[in-house]
N, C-alpha and C positions, 0 to 999 in steps of 0.2 A: 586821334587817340590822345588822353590825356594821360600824363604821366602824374606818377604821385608826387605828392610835395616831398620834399628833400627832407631830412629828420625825422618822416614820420614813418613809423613800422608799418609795412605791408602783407597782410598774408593772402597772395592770392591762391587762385586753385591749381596752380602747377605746385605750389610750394604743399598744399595741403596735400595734394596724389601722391607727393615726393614722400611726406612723414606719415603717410597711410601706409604706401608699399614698407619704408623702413620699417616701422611696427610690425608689421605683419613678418617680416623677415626675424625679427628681433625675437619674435614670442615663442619659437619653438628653441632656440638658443638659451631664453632663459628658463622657460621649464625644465628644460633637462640639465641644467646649474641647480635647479632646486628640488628637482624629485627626489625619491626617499631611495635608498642602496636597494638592489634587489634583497628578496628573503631567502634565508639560508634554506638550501634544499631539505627536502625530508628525508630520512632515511632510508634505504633500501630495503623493503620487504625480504629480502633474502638474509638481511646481518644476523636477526637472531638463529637462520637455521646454519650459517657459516659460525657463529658460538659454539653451539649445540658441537658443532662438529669437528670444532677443535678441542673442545671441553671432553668431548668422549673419547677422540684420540690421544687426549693427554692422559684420563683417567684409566683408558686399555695398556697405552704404554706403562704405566705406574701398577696397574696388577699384573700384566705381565714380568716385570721386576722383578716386581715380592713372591710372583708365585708364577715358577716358570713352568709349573707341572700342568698349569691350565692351556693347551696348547692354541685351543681357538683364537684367544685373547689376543697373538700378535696380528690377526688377519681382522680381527675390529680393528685394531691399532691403525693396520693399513689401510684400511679401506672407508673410515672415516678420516682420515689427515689427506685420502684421494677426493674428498665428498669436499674436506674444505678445500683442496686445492679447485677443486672444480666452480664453487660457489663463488670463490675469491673472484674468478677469471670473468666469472661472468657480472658478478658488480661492478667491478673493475671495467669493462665493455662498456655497459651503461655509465655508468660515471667515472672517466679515467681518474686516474690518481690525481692531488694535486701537487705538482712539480715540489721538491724541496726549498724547504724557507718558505711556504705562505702554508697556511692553516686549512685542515681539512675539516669540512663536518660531517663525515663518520668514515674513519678510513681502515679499512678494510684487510689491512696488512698488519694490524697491531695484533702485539703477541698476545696469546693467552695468558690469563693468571696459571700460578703453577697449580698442577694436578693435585687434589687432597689428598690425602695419604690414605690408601686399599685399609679394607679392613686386612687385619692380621690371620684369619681363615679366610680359606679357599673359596670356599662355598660364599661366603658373605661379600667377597670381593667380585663372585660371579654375580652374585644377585646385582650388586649395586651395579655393574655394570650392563646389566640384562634392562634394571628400571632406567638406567640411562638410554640406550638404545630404543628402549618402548616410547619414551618420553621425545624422542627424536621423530620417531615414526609418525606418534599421533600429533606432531608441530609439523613436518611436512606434508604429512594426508591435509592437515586441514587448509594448509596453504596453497595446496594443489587448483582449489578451485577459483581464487583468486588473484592469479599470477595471468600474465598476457600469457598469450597462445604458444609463443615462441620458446617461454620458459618455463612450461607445462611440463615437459616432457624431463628436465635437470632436477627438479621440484620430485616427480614422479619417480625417477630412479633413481632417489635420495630413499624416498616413502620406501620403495620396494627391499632396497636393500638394506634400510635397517630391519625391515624385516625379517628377509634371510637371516641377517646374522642375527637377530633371535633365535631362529632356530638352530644356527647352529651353537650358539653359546648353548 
């Protein structure tokens, strides 16, 4: 066996196997030092009907205010601030909150804007509350058939019960 001459660089084939295996170890370490952040989640299909259902609790609590002779008005009040609480829970489920101090993208616990102010009749303050309600109904009907299986049914007796309280308004 000859050896190589002194001074002169040698790359044999153990050296080669050697910066093969390195590389190949190296290359998923450096990919993942340069991949791109993951992308911000999308939205939950359920936030606009958790709106909805704060927006109508806040607008029932506010004509129940102004006009305490309308008696239905406090059981909308209740029974959509129970529709948000129920929506919240299940967002919430699916994507827990994020811990305080780091940034949410769309969190679910933010208050409503304040109530508009009822009209100053009775009657006009039922109505707007009647087109809120309708407008509730026909955003969870249509979502009904779009939602997993699992969430068909919170979706579905959201639809129903603004129903009801249609009728009873």
């Amino acid at each position: 066996m000859t050896s190589p001459p002194q001074g002169r660089f040698s790359f044999g084939r153990r050296r080669l196997l050697i910066a093969g295996v390195l590389g190949a170890l190296a290359a998923p370490v450096l990919t993942a030092c340069t991949s791109e952040p993951p992308a911000e989640p999308e939205p939950d299909v359920l936030e606009p009907l958790l709106a909805s259902a704060r927006a109508d609790a806040a607008l029932a609590e506010a004509v129940a205010s102004a006009h305490p002779g309308l008696a239905a008005v406090a059981l909308v009040a209740s029974d959509r601030a129970e529709h948000a609480e129920a929506l919240a829970a299940e967002i919430d489920r699916v994507a827990p909150p994020v811990p305080e101090g780091e940034e949410s993208a769309a969190p679910s616990s933010a208050s409503p804007p304040p109530p508009p102010e009822p009209p100053g009749d009775p009657e006009a303050a039922r109505q707007e509350l009647l087109a809120a309600v309708d407008a509730s109904r026909e955003q969870a009907s249509a979502l009904v058939a779009t939602v997993p299986g699992f969430r068909v049914g919170l979706v579905a007796a959201v639809a129903a019960s603004c129903a009801t309280l249609h009728d009873v308004l």
